[in-house]
KEZAMI-907055 format. One record per residue (C-alpha): residue in one letter; z, y, x. Coordinates in steps of 0.2 Angstrom, whole numbers, plus 2048, in hexadecimal, padded with zeros to 3 digits. Each point is the difference from the previous one (the first is absolute). Example, Ala and Ser with C-alpha at 12.3 -4.5 7.8 and 13.67 -1.06 7.14 Angstrom:
(tivex A; (827; 7EA; 83E))
(tivex S; (7FD; 811; 806))
END
This chain:
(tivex X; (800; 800; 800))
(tivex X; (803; 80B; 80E))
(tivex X; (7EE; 802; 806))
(tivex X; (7FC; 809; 7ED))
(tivex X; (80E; 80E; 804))
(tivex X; (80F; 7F7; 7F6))
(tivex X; (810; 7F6; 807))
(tivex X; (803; 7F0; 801))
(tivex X; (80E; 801; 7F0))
(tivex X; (7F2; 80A; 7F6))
(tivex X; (7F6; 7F6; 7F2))
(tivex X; (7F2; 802; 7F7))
(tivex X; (800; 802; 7EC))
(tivex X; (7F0; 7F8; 7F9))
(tivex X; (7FA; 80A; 7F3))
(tivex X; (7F0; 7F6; 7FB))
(tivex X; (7FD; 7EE; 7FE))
(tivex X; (7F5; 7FA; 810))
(tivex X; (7F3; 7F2; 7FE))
(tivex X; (808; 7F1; 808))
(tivex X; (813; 806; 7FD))
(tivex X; (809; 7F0; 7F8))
(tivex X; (805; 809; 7F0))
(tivex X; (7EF; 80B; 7FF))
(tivex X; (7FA; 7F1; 7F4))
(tivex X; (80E; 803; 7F4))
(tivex X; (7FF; 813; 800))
(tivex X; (7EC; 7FF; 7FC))
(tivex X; (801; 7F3; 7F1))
(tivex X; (80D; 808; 7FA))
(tivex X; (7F7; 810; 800))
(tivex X; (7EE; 7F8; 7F8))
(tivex X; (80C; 7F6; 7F3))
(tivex X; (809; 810; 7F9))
(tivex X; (7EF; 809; 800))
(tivex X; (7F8; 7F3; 7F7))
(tivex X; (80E; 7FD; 7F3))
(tivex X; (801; 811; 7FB))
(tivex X; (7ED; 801; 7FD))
(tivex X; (802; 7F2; 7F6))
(tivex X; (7FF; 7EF; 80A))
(tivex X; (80C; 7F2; 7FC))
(tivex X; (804; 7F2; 80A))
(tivex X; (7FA; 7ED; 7FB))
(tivex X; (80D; 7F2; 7FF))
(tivex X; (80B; 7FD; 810))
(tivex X; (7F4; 80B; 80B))
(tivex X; (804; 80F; 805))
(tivex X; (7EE; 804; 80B))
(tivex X; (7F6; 7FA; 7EF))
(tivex X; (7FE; 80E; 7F5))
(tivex X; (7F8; 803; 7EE))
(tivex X; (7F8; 811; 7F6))
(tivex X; (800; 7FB; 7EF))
(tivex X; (7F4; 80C; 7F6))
(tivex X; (7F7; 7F6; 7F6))
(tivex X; (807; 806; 7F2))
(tivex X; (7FB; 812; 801))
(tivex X; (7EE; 807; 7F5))
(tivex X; (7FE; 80A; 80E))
(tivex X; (7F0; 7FE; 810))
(tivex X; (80F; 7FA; 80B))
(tivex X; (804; 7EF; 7F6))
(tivex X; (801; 7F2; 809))
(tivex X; (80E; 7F6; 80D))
(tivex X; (801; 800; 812))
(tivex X; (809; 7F4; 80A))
(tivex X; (804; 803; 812))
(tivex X; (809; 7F7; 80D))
(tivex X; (808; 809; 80F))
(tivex X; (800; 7F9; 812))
(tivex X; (80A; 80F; 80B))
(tivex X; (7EF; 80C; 804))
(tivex X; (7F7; 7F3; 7F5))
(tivex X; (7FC; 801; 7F0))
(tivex X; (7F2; 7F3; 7F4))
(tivex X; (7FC; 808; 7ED))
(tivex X; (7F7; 7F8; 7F2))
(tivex X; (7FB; 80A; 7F2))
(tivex X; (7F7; 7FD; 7F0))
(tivex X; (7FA; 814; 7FD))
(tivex X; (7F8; 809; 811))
(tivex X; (806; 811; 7F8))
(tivex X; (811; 7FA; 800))
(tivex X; (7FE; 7FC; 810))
(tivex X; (7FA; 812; 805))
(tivex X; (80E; 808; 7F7))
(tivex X; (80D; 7F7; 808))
(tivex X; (7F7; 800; 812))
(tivex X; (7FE; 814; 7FE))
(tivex X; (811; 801; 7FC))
(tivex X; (807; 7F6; 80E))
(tivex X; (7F4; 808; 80D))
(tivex X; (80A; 811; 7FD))
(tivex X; (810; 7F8; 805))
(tivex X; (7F8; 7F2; 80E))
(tivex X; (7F5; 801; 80D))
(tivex X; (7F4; 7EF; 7FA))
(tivex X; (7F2; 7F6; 806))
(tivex X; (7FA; 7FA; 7F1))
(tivex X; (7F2; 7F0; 802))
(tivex X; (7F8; 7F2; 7F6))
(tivex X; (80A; 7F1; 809))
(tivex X; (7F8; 7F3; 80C))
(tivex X; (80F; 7FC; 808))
(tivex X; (816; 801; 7FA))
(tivex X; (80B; 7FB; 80B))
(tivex X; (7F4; 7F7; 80C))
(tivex X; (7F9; 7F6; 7F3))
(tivex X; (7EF; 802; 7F9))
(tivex X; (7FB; 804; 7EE))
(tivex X; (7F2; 7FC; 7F8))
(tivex X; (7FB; 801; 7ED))
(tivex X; (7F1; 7F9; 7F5))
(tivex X; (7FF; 80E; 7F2))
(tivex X; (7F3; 7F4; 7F6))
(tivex X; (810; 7F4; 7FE))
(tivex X; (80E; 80B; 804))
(tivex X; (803; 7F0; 80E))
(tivex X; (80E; 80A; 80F))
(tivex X; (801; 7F6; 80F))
(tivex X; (80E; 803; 80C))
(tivex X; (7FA; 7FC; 814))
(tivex X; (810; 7FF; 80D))
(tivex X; (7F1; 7F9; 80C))
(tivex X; (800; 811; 80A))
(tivex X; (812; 801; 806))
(tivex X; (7FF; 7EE; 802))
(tivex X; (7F0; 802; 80B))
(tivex X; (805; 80B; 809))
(tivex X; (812; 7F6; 803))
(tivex X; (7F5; 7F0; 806))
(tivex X; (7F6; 80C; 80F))
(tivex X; (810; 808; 805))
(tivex X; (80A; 7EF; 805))
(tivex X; (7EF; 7FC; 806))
(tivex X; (7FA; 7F1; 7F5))
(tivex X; (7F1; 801; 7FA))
(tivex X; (7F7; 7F1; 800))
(tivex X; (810; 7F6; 7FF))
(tivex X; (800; 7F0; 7F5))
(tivex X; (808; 804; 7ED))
(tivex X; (80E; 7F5; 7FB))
(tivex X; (801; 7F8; 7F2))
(tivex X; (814; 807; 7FD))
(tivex X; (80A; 80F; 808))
(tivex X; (80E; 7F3; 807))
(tivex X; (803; 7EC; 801))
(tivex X; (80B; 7FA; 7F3))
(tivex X; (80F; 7FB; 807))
(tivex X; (801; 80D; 80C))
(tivex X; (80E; 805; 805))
(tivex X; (804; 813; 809))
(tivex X; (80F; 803; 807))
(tivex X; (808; 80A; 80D))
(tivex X; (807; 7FD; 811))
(tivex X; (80F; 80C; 805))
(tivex X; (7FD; 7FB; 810))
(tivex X; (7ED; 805; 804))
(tivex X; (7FC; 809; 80E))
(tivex X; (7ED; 800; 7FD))
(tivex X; (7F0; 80C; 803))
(tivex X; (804; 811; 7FC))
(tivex X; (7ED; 803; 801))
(tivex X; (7FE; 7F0; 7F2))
(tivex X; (810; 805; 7F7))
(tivex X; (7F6; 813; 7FC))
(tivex X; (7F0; 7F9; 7FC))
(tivex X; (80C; 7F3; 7F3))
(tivex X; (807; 80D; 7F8))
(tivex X; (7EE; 80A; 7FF))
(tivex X; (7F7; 7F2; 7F7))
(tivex X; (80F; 7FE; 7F6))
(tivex X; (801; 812; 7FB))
(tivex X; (7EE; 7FE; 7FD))
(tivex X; (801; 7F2; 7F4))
(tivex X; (80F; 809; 7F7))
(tivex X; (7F1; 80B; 7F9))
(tivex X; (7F4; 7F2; 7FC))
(tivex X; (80B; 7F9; 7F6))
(tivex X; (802; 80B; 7F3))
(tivex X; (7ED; 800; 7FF))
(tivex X; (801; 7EC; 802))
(tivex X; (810; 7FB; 7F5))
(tivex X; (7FE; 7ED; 807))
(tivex X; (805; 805; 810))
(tivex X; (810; 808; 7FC))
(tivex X; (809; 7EE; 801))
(tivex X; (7F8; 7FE; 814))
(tivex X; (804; 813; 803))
(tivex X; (813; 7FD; 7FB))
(tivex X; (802; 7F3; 80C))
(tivex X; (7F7; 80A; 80F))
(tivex X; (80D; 80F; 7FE))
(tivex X; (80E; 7F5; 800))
(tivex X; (7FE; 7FF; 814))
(tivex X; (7FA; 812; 804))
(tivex X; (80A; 802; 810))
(tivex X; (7FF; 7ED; 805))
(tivex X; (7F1; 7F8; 7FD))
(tivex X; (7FF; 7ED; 802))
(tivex X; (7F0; 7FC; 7FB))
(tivex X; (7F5; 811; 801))
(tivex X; (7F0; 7F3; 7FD))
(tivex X; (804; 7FE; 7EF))
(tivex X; (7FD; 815; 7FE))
(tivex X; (7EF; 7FD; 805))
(tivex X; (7FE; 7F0; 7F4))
(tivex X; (802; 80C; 7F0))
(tivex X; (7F2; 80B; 806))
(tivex X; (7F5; 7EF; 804))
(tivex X; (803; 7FE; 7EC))
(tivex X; (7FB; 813; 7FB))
(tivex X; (7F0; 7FF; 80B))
(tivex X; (7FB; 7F1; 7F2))
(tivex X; (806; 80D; 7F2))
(tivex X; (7F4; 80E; 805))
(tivex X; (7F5; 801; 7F1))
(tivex X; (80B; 7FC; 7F2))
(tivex X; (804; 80F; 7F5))
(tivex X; (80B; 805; 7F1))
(tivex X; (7F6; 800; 7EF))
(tivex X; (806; 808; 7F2))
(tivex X; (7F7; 807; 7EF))
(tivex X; (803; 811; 7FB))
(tivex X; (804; 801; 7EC))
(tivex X; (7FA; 811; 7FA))
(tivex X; (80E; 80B; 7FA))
(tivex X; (7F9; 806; 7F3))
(tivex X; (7F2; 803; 7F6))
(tivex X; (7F8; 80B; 80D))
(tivex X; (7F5; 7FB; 80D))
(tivex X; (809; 800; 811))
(tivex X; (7FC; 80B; 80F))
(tivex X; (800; 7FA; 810))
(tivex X; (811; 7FC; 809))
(tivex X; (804; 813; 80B))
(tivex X; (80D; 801; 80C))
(tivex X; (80A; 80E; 808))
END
């Protein structure tokens, strides 16, 4: 601290939220959220981050619903009405600084949508890709499941092991953390890794759940959209 003119017994006050800060994640959905409740927004069942405008009862050129879902600087809208969704965008421009974008891609995974038969399919192929060139295994033979059956991960107090293995361990495993909440099925194998994240006894079996995901590449989620209302839907827009 001394080098910018204070004492070492001075601190600083932070007066604005910094990106990366621990609790700057709070303090910006809790800004959004209050914003959006008061112009109208509710929340959807347990979720706090999945949000509803309910207008459809109005006679008015705004009638319609959007549904939006919020992912800290990310946000994924559905509306049945584009001019609702320019009244609410013009609004929320005044108060945010938005890029607003038809989607390709949310949250690393790729989005694509048929509007003849209002078919969505959810890719988690990119992240996963790009997983599969960063521990250098392209090419590698699939396996058929993520670990053996049977297979049983433990941890040894006493390991005095590779530091240099022990990092990339706890890299793949952070890795895979992710995938799994694209690829629910490996949440079981993923458990068991981060059981031994500062003593890894078998770092092999890391790599076996990627040898699983390189056979899962091209599988997608598919899902139908049900129109809201009677009004012809307009493209999925996100902020």
């Amino acid at each position: 601290m001394s080098e910018l003119g204070h004492d070492f017994d001075k601190v600083w006050e932070l007066n604005r939220a910094l990106y990366g800060w621990p609790p700057s994640g709070r303090i910006w959905f809790n800004k959004v959220s209050t914003w959006l409740l008061a112009y109208g927004f509710c929340t959807l069942g347990n979720s706090g981050t999945f949000m509803m405008l309910d207008r459809r009862e109005q006679d008015d050129d705004d009638k319609g619903i959007i549904l939006l879902i919020l992912y800290i600087d990310n946000s994924l809208g559905l509306t049945d009405n584009g001019e609702l969704w320019d009244s609410f965008m013009l609004h929320f421009k005044k108060d945010f600084d938005v890029l607003q974008k038809y989607p390709e891609y949310f949250l690393e995974c790729g989005i694509e949508w048929d509007l003849t038969t209002s078919i969505i399919q959810i890719d988690p192929g990119k992240y996963l890709r790009e997983m599969v060139a960063k521990y250098e295994m392209n090419g590698t033979h699939p396996s058929p499941i993520p670990i053996p059956a049977g297979t049983n991960v433990y941890m040894n107090e006493g390991w005095n092991g590779d530091e240099d293995m022990r990092n990339l361990y706890q890299l793949i495993s952070g890795s895979l953390n992710y995938a799994a909440h694209l690829c629910p099925e490996l949440m079981f194998s993923v458990s068991q890794l981060s059981r031994v994240m500062s003593c890894p006894t078998q770092e092999n079996l890391a790599r076996q759940v990627i040898k699983y995901i390189i056979g899962t590449l091209d599988l997608k989620f598919t899902t139908v959209l049900r129109i809201l209302t009677s009004h012809s839907p307009a493209p999925i827009q996100s902020s």
